[in-house]
C-alpha positions as CSV (number, residue, x, y, z in Angstrom):
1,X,14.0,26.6,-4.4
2,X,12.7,23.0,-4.8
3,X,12.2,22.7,-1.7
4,X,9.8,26.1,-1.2
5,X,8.3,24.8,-4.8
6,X,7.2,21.2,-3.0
7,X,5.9,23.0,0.4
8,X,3.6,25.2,-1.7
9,X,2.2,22.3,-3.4
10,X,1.4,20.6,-0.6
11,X,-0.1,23.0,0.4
12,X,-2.6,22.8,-2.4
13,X,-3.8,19.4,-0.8
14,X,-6.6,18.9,1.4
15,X,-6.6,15.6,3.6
16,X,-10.1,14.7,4.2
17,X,-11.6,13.5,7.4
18,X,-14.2,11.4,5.9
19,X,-12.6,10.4,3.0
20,X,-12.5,6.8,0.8
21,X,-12.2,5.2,-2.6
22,X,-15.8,6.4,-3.3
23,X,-15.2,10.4,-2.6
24,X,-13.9,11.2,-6.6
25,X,-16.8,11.8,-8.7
26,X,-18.5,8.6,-10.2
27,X,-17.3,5.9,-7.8
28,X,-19.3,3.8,-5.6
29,X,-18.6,0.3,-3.7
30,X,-20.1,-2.3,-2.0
31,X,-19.2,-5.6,0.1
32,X,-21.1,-8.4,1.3
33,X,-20.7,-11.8,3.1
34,X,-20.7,-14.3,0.5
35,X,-19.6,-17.8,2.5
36,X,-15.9,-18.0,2.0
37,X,-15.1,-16.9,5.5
38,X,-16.8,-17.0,8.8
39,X,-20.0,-14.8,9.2
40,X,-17.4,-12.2,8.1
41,X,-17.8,-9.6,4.7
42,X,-15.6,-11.2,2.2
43,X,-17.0,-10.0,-1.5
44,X,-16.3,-6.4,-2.0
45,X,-16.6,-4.2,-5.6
46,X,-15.5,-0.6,-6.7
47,X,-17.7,0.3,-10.2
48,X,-16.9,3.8,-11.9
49,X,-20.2,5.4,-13.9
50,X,-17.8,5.4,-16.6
51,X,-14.5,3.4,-18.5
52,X,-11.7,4.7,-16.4
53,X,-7.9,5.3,-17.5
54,X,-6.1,2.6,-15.4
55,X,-2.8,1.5,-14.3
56,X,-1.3,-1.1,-12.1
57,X,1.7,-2.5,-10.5
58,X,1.7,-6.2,-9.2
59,X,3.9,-8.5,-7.0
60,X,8.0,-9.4,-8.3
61,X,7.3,-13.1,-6.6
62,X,7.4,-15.6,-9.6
63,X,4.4,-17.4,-8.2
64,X,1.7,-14.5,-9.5
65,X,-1.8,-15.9,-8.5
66,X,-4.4,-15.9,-11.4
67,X,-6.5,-13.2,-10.7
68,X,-3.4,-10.8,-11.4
69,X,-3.3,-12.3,-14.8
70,X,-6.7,-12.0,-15.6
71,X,-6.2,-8.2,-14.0
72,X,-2.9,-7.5,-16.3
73,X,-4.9,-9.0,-19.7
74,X,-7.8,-6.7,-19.1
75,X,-6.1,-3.0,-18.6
76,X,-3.5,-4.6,-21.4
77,X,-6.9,-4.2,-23.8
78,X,-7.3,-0.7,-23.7
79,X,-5.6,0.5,-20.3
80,X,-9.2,1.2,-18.6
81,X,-11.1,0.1,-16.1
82,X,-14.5,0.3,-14.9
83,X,-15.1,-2.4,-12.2
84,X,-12.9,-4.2,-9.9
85,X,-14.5,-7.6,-8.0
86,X,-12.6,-8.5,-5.0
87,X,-13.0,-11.4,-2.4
88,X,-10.7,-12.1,0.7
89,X,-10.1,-15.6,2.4
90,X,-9.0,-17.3,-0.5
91,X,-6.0,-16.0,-2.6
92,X,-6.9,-18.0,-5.8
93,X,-2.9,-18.7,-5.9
94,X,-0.9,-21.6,-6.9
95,X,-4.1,-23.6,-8.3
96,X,-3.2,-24.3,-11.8
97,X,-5.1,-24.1,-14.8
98,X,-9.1,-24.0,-12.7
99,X,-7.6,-21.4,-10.5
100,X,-7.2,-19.7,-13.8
101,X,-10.6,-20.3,-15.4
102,X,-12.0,-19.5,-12.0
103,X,-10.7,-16.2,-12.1
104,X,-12.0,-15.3,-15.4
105,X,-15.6,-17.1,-14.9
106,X,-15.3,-14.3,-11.6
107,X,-14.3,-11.5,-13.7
108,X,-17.3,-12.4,-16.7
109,X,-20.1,-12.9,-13.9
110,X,-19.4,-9.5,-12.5
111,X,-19.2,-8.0,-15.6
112,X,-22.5,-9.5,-16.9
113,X,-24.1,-8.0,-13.2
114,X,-22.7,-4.6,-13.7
115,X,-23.5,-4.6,-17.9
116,X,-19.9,-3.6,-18.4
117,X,-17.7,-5.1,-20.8
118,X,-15.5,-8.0,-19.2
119,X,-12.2,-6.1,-21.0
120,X,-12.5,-3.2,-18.5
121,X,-12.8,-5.7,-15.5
122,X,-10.2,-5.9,-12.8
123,X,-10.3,-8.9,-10.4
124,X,-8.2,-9.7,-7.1
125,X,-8.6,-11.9,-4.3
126,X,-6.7,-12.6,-1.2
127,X,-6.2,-15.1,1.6
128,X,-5.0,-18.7,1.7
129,X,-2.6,-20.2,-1.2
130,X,-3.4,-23.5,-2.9
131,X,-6.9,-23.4,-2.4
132,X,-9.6,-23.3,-5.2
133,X,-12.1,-20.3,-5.2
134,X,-15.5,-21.7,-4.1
135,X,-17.1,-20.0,-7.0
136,X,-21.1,-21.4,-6.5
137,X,-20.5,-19.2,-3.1
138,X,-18.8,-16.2,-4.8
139,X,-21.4,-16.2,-8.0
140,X,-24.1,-16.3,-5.6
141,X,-22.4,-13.0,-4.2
142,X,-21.7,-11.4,-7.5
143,X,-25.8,-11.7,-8.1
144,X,-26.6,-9.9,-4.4
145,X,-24.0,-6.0,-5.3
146,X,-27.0,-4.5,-6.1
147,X,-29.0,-5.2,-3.1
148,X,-28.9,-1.4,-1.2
149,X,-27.9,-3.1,1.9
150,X,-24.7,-4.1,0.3
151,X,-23.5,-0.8,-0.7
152,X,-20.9,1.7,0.6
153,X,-17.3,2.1,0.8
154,X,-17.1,1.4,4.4
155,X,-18.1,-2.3,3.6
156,X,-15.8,-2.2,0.5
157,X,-12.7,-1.7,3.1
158,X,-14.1,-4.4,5.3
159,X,-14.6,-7.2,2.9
160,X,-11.1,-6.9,1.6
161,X,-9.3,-7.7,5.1
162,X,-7.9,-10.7,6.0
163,X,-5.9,-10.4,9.3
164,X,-5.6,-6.8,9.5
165,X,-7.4,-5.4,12.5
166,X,-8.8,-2.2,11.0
167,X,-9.9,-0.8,7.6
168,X,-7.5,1.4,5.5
169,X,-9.1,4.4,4.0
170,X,-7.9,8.1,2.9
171,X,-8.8,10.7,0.0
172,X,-7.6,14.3,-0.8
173,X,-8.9,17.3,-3.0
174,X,-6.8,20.1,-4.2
175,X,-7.8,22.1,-7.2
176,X,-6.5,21.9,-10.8
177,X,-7.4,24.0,-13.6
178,X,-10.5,25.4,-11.1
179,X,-12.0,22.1,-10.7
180,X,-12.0,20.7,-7.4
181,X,-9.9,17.1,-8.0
182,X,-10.3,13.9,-5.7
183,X,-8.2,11.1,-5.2
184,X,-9.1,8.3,-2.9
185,X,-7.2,5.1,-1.8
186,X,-8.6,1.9,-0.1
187,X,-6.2,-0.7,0.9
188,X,-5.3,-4.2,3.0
189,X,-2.4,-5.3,4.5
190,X,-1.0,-7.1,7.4
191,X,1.2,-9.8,7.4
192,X,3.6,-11.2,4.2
193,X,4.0,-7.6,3.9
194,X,8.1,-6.5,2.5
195,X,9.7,-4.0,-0.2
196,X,8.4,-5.1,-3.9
197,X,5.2,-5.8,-3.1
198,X,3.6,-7.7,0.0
199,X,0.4,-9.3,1.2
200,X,-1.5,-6.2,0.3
201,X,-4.1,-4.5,-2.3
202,X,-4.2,-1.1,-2.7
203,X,-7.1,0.4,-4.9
204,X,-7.0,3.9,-5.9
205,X,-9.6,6.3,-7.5
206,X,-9.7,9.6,-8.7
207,X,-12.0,11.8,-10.8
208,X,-9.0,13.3,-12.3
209,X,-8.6,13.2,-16.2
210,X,-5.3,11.8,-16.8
211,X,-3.1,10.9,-19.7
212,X,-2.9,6.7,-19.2
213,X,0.6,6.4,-19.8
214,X,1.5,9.8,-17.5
215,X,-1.6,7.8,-15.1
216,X,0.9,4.6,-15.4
217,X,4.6,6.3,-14.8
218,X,3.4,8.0,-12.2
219,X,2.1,4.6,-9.9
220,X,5.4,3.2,-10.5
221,X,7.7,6.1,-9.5
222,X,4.9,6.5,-6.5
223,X,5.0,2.7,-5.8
224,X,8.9,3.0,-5.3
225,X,8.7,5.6,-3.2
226,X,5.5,4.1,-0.6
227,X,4.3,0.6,-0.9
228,X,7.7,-0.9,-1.7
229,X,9.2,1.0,1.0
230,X,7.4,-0.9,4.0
231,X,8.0,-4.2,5.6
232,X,6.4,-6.2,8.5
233,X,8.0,-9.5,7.9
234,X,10.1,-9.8,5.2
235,X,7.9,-12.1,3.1
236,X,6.6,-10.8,-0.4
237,X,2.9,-12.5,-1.2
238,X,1.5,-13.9,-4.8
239,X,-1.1,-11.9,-5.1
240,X,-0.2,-7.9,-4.1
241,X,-1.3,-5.4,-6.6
242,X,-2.1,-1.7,-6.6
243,X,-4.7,-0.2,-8.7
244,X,-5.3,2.7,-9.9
245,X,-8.2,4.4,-12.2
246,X,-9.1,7.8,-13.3
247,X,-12.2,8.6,-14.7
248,X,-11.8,12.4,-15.7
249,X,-15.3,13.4,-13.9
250,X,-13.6,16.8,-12.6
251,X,-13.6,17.4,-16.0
252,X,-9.8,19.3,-15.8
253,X,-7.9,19.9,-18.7
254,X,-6.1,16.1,-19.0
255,X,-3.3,15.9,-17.0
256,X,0.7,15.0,-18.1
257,X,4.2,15.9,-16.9
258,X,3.9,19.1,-19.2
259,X,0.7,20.3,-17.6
260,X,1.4,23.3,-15.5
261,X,-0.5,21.6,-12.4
262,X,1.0,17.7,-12.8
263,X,3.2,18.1,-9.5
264,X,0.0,19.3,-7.6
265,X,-1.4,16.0,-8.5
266,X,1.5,14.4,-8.2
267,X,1.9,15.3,-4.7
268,X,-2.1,14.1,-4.1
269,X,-1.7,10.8,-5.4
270,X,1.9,10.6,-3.3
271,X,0.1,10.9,-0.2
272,X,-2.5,8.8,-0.8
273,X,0.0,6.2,-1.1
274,X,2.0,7.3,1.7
275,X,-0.6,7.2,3.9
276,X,-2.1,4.0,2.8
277,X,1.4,2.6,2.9
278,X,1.9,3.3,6.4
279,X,-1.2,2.5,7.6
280,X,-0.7,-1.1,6.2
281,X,2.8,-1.1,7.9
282,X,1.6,0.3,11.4
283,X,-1.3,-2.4,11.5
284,X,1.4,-5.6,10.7
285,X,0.4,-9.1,12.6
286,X,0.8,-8.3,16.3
287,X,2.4,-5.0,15.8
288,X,1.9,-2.2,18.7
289,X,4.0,0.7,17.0
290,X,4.8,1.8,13.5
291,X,8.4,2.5,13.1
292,X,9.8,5.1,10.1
293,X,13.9,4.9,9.2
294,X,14.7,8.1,7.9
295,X,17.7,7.5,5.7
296,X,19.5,11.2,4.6
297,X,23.0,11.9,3.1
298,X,23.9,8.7,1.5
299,X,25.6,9.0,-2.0
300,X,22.2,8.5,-4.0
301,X,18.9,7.7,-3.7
302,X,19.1,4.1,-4.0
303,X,21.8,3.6,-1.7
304,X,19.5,5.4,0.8
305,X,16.8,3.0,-0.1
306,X,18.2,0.1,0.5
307,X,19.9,1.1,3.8
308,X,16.4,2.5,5.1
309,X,15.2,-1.0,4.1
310,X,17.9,-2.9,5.7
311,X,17.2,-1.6,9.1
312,X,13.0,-1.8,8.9
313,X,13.3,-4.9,7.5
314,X,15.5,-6.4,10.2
315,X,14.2,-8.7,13.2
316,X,16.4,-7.9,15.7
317,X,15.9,-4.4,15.1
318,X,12.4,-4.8,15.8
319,X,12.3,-6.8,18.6
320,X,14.6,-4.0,20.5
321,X,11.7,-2.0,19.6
322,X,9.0,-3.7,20.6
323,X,10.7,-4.4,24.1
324,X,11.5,-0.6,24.4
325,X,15.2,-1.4,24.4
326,X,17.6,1.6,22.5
327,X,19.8,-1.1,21.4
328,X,21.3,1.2,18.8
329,X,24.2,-1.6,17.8
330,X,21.3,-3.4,16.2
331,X,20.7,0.1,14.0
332,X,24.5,0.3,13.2
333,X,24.7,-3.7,12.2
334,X,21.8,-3.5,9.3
335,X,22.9,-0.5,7.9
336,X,26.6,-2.3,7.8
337,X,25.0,-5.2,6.2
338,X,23.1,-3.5,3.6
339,X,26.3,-3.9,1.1
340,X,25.9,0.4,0.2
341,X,29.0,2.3,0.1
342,X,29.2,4.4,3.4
343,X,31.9,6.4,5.3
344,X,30.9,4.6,9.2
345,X,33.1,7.6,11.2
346,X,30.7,9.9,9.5
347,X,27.3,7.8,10.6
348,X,25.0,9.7,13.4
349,X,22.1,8.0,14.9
350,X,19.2,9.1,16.9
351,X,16.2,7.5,18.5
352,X,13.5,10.3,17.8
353,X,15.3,13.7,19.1
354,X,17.7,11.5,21.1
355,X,21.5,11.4,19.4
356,X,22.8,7.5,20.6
357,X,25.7,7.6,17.8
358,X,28.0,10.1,16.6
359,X,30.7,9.8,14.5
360,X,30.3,6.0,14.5
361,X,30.8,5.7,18.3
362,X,28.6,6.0,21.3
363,X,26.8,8.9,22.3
364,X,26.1,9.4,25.5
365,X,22.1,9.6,26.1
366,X,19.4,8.8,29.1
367,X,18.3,5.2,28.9
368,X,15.1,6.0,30.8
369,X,14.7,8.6,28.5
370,X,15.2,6.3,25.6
371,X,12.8,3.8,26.3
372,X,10.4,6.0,27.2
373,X,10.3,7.1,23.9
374,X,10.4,3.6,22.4
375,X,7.3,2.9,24.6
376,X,5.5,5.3,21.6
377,X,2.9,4.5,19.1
378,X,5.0,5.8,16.4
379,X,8.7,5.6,16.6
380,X,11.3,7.3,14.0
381,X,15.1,6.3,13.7
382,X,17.4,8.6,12.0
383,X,20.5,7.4,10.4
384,X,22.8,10.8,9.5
385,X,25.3,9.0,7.0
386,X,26.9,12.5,5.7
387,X,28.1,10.9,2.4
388,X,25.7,12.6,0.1
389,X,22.4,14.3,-1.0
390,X,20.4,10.5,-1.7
391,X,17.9,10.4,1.1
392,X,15.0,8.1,1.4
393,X,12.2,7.1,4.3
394,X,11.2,3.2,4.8
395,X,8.1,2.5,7.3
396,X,7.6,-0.8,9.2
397,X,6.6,-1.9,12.4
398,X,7.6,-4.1,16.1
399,X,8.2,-7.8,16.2
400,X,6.0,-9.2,18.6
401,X,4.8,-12.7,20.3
402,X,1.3,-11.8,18.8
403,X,2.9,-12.0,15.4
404,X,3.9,-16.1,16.2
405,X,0.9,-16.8,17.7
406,X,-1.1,-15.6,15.1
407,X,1.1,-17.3,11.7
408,X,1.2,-20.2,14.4
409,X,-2.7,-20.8,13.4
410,X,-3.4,-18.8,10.4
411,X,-5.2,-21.9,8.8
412,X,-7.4,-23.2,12.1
C-alpha cells in the first residue's frame, strides 16, 4: 500500500521542460563577468520579491571556507533568506581572518544593491583554495545586477560553474491545496565531488509556503538520500552547500508533516534533488557515463547506503566502466570491503538486465553483450544482497584519462 501511496504522488508532479531556479513565483537571477576568471560569467545572484523561509546543509570537511559561515550566521538570524551572491573561480577558503571579512564586505555590498537587509543575505563562492577574493573586481560586479543585460537564470547557472561542462537546471509543479506549487533547483558540480558533501552548490527555490523547521528537516532527510549519495572522486570540498528558500507566493495553506499534502511536496523537492544530484554526478571531470548502484535487500537502510557508496565510490570499479570491461569481481570486492553485515552466498549481481553473479559465484553471461552495454551513457549495477528490506541508490560516474589531465592543470 506504500508503495501504490508513493506512485500516486508522483504522479501529482509535473517535470518541466523549461524549468530553473527562477520558475516559483517571485524569483529572479542574474550573472555577469566580473574579472575573476577569463572572459567567462563568474558573479551570479538569485533575489526573492520577498524574505523567504530558508534552510541549508553545508560540507562535514573541518576546513569550512568563510562564505559558509557568513551563510550559516545569516539564516541563524531569523531562518530567511532573500538574496543569495555567488562568484566562481575563487573559493574564498582557507584565507584566515580577510577571507572572513571579505566574505561579509560581499554579503553587505549586495545587500546595500538589492535594499535588503544583510541578515537575510546568503553568500557562496567556489573555485581555487588559499586564494583571497579580489573584491575591487567583485564590488564592481555587485554594482552592475541591475543592468537588464545581466539578468536571467540561464546566466545564474552559468556564472556558478567552474569545470563542469554544462549548466544544471530543473523545476516541477504539482498542486497543493488548489494552488499550482513550483520548486526549482540550480546547481554546480564536477570534480571534489563524494558522499557528505562535495565540490558542489545546489540552490533551490520554491513559492511554496512552508513551516521553516518542516522547510529544514526536510533538506537534510532529502540531502541523505541525493546529494550525499553521489561521488566522482572521492574528495569532499570546503565550500559545498545546499540552499534552500520558500517564499510562500502560491499562497497554500503552510505546509508541515501534518498537512494532508506534505508527501506531495515532499516527493517535488526529492526530485529536484535527485535530478540535480545526478546531473552533477553524470557531468564529473572527464566522465563519459553516469553510473547508478542500486543497493536492495540489505538488513537496513544504512547498511544499503554504505554498500551502494562503496562500489560508486571505488576507482577500480570505475575504470572497468569506463573501458567497457564487465569486471564484475571489482563489484563483489567493494561491496566486501564496505565492513556491512552480508550473507555473500545470497549476493546476485547484474550489469543492467544482465545477471553476472548468483549466489556469490559466476554467472554465465555474453561478454560482447556485456560491454556493449557498458558502452552506454547511463549504466546501472544491481547488487541483490537478500539479507533484508534496507535498500538504497548511490549515482556516480567513469574514471577516465580526461579526469588526470584535467586535475593535472587545474591551476594553469
Amino acid at each position: 500500500m506504500k508503495q501504490e501511496n508513493q506512485v500516486s504522488t508522483m504522479e501529482k508532479i509535473n517535470l518541466l521542460t523549461e524549468g530553473n531556479v527562477t520558475t516559483p513565483l517571485g524569483f529572479s537571477a542574474g550573472g555577469l563577468h566580473c574579472g575573476i576568471r577569463k572572459q567567462k560569467l563568474d558573479l551570479g545572484w538569485i533575489y526573492s520579491e520577498v524574505p523567504a523561509n530558508a534552510a541549508g546543509v553545508y560540507t562535514t570537511n573541518s576546513f569550512q571556507a568563510a562564505p559558509l559561515k557568513v551563510t550559516q550566521e545569516s539564516i541563524a538570524t531569523e531562518n530567511k533568506l532573500q538574496a543569495i551572491i555567488v562568484n566562481s573561480g575563487v573559493a574564498n577558503a582557507c584565507t584566515g581572518e580577510q577571507g572572513l571579512k571579505d566574505a561579509y564586505e560581499m554579503r553587505r555590498s549586495f545587500a546595500e544593491v538589492m535594499e535588503i537587509s544583510e541578515k537575510y543575505t546568503a553568500v557562496a563562492s567556489t573555485g581555487l583554495i588559499g586564494e583571497l577574493l579580489p573584491m575591487e573586481k567583485i564590488q564592481d560586479g555587485i554594482s552592475r545586477v541591475h543592468d537588464k543585460e545581466n539578468s536571467g537564470s540561464g546566466r545564474f547557472e552559468t556564472a556558478i560553474l567552474t569545470t563542469d561542462t554544462h549548466e544544471k537546471g530543473v523545476a516541477v509543479q504539482m498542486e497543493i491545496d488548489g494552488k499550482l506549487v513550483t520548486i526549482g533547483g540550480a546547481a554546480k558540480g564536477s570534480g571534489m565531488i563524494h558522499p557528505n558533501m562535495a565540490t558542489m552548490l545546489s540552490f533551490i527555490t520554491t513559492d511554496a509556503n512552508v513551516d521553516e523547521q518542516s522547510l529544514s528537516t526536510a533538506l537534510k532527510t532529502i540531502t541523505n538520500k541525493s546529494f550525499n549519495m553521489i561521488t566522482v572522486d572521492g574528495d569532499t570540498s570546503t565550500n559545498d552547500m545546499v540552499l534552500v528558500l520558500a517564499n510562500g507566493q502560491a499562497e497554500n495553506e503552510k505546509l508541515s508533516p501534518e498537512h494532508a499534502e506534505w508527501n506531495v511536496f515532499i516527493e517535488g523537492l526529492g526530485l529536484v534533488c535527485e535530478l540535480m544530484a545526478k546531473e552533477i554526478a553524470r557531468d564529473g571531470e572527464g566522465a563519459s557515463k553516469l553510473v547508478e548502484v542500486q543497493v536492495t535487500g540489505a538488513i537496513t537502510e544504512n547498511a544499503a547506503k554504505a554498500i551502494s557508496k562503496s562500489v560508486i565510490s571505488s576507482n577500480l570499479v570505475k575504470t572497468a566502466i569506463h573501458g567497457a570491461d564487465a569486471n564484475w569481481g571489482r563489484i563483489i570486492t567493494a561491496i566486501g570491503y564496505s565492513g556491512q553485515q552480508l550473507d555473500p552466498n545470497k549476493v546476485n549481481i547484474y550489469l543492467g538486465p544482465i545477471q553476472v553473479v548468483k549466489q556469490g559465484v559466476p554467472f554465465a553471461f555474453d561478454e560482447q553483450e556485456a560491454k556493449d552495454y557498458l558502452l552506454k551513457e547511463t549504466v546501472v549495477i544491481k547488487a541483490e544482497l537478500g539479507d533484508g528490506e534496507g535498500k538504497a541508490t548511490a549515482w556516480g560516474c567513469d574514471l577516465s584519462y580526461e579526469y588526470v589531465r584535467i586535475n593535472a592543470s587545474y591551476r594553469t
